[in-house]
Phi, psi and omega in degrees: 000137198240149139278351166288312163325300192288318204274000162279338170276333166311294188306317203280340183111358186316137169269100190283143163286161187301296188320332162283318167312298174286326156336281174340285187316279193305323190281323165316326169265344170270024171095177038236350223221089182317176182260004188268343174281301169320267164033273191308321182297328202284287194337310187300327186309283173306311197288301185281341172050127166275142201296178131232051146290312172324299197284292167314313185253037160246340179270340179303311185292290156016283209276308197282350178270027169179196163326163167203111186270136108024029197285357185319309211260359156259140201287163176090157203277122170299104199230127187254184178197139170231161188217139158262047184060171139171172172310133213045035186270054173290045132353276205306322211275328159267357173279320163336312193272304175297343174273308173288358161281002176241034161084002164283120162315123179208111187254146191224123160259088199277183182257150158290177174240155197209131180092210179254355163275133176302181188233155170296296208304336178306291211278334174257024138289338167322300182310118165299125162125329187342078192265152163255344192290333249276079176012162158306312179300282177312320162305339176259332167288309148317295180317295197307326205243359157237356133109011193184136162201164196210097212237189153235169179291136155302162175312329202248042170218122206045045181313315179301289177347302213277340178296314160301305193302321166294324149328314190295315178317332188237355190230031178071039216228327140026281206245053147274096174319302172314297174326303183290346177270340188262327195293308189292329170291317200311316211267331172270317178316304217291320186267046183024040209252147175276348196199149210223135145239159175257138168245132161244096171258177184236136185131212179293287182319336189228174214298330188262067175321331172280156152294324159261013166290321160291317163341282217291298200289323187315307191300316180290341190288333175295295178324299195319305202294342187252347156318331192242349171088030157259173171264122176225142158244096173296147126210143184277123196220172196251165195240022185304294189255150180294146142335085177100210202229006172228153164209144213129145172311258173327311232265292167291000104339306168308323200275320163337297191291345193248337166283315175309308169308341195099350197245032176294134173293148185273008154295314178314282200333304182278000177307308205303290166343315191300288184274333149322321162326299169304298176319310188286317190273337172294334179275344155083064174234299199225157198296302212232158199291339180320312189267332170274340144346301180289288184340287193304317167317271334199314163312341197243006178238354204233005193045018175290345158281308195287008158302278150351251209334321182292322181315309195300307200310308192306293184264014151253060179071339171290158223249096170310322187298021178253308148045275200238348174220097167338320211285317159003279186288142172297146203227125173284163208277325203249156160233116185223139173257171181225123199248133180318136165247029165198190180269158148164213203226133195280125192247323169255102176234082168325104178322292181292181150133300202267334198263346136321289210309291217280348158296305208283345190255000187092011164274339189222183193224159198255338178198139173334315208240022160334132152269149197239153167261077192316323180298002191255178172149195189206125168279143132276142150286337181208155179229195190287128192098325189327156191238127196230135143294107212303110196095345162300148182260135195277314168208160167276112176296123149262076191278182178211058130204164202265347183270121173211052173273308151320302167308322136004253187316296181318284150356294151334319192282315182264026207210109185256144158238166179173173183321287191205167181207152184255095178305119175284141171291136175311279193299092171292304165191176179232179160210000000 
């Protein structure tokens, strides 16, 4: 087998076999396979679009080019939840604890943050002691006896992906659907979970700006997921205005803790409800989505999530007493607020807007090996349909420099007041 061969059949329209695939695949990770020949393959890729026979066996080699953990031997159907990022998305973090107080297993392999979106592992680094690091044994060993861990991928998980994916990263190959779907399945299959559920957002803030652009990965990630026998579920929800009321490391930990309290903005809530809902009847708690609904609600009042959630903070080493006292986690020094300049109803909150910002203040990062500043971010006070008042605050600056006049300006710019506003429905659609 050549590789000059697969990328003329490839380039031609050709329908590649598992066996060209996993060629690739494997020889690109042992070195054999140059990046410039990759390169020509991912290119080929994008132009040509993949089957999704095509698409299932370019994420088995993905997934098969390193571990593949073994979840077998803990009992009950293991069920996972992925995001494709956008601004305020602490999602996983109170929803995870809540499903799992109703006795479902939920191993979570989460991400950093890059760009203008968060990473889970950023905001629970916020806890002073916090690991993410946690070995296959201790991740495995979490699941059986607290039912919840939340981790990062080890090296030996899709070792192809992450090689390739920095390819993508420099040759333009980046906002290919087969590619982001096989990267993204390869890395949830690989973590031996029986069930999935997906947020796909849509809008400013996020990456698949269109609706039908979400649409398009959703169908393919379901497919990949069902293709491997698994149970997967989409729903697509939106990244027009940021998520919850806080963004930021520390900050989005606070809001965690305080939804978990009963004291959640109610987009959080109801997203977490949305897709927690799917989570519990793919885990076999409840028939109908009606009733894990309830379930889960039910958790944020009698406080068994937020119980979980301190157990995990426990047993990956972190300082549970953040809980109840915020100051714990690191806290910025400066606050500025930024005020409405006129009466209306706030019509705009550009999503990339705040979370470039929240790039710029040292919460997120411009390159992988960025050091972050946990304490920064920006609370709001009003979201879009809110009704505002002219010197009223709009949102809170949280910094560690005292000049943010430029973060401002910028900030303004991207903050429509008007008249009347048209509120994007949270819930677009599901699949």
């Amino acid at each position: 087998m050549q590789m000059i061969d697969i990328l003329m059949r490839k380039r031609n329209g050709a329908e590649l076999t598992d066996a060209e695939l996993k060629f690739v695949i494997d020889e690109y990770t042992a070195n054999k396979i140059p990046d410039y020949q990759m390169s020509a393959f991912l290119m080929a890729i994008y132009f040509q679009d993949m089957t999704v026979a095509e698409r299932a066996n370019l994420t088995n080699a993905f997934m098969h080019s390193g571990d593949v953990l073994d979840l077998t031997d803990i009992p009950g159907i293991k069920v996972d939840k992925h995001s494709t990022g956008g601004v305020g998305d602490k999602t996983s973090l109170p929803l995870a604890p809540m499903v799992a107080a109703l006795g479902i297993p939920v191993p979570m392999i989460s991400g950093r943050g890059l760009g203008h979106t968060g990473g889970t592992l950023d905001k629970l680094e916020a806890i002073p002691g916090f690991r993410v690091d946690l070995s296959e044994t201790e991740f495995k060993q979490q699941i059986k006896t607290l039912g919840l861990a939340i981790i990062g991928a080890t090296g030996q998980i899709a070792p192809a992906d992450k090689k390739i994916y920095a390819l993508r990263d420099v040759t333009a190959t980046v906002d290919s659907i087969p590619l982001i779907a096989s990267s993204i399945m390869s890395k949830k299959l690989a973590t031996g979970n029986d069930a999935l559920v997906l947020d796909i957002k849509t809008g400013a803030g996020a990456f698949m700006k269109t609706l039908d652009q979400a649409r398009e990965l959703a169908q393919a990630l379901i497919e990949i997921g069902h293709t491997a026998g698994k149970q997967v579920e989409a729903v697509i929800s939106d990244m027009n205005q940021p998520l919850g009321l806080q963004i930021g490391n520390t900050l989005e930990i606070i809001e965690t803790i305080e939804m978990l309290k009963g004291r959640g903005p109610a987009d959080l809530v109801e997203l977490c409800l949305t897709l927690g809902a799917k989570m519990v009847v793919m885990g076999g708690k409840a028939n109908d989505e009606t009733d894990a609904r309830a379930m889960l609600a039910k958790t944020l009042v009698d406080g068994t999530a937020l119980a979980k959630f301190k157990a995990m903070i426990v047993a990956q080493g972190g300082e549970p007493a953040v809980i109840d006292d915020y100051q714990l986690m690191p806290t910025a020094k400066y606050q500025t607020d930024i005020l409405a300049n006129r009466d209306g109803v706030v019509a705009t909150m550009q999503a990339d807007a705040f979370g470039v910002v929240s790039m710029r203040l040292g919460g997120g990062r411009q390159q992988k090996d960025d050091q972050l500043d946990y304490a920064v971010g920006i609370t709001l006070h009003k979201k879009i349909g809110d009704a505002v008042a002219n010197g009223e605050s709009l949102l809170t600056i949280h910094s560690n420099q005292a000049d943010v006049t430029d973060i401002v300006a910028y900030l303004t710019a991207h903050i429509e007041i008007a008249d009347t506003a048209s509120v994007p429905s949270l819930i677009h659609e599901t699949l």
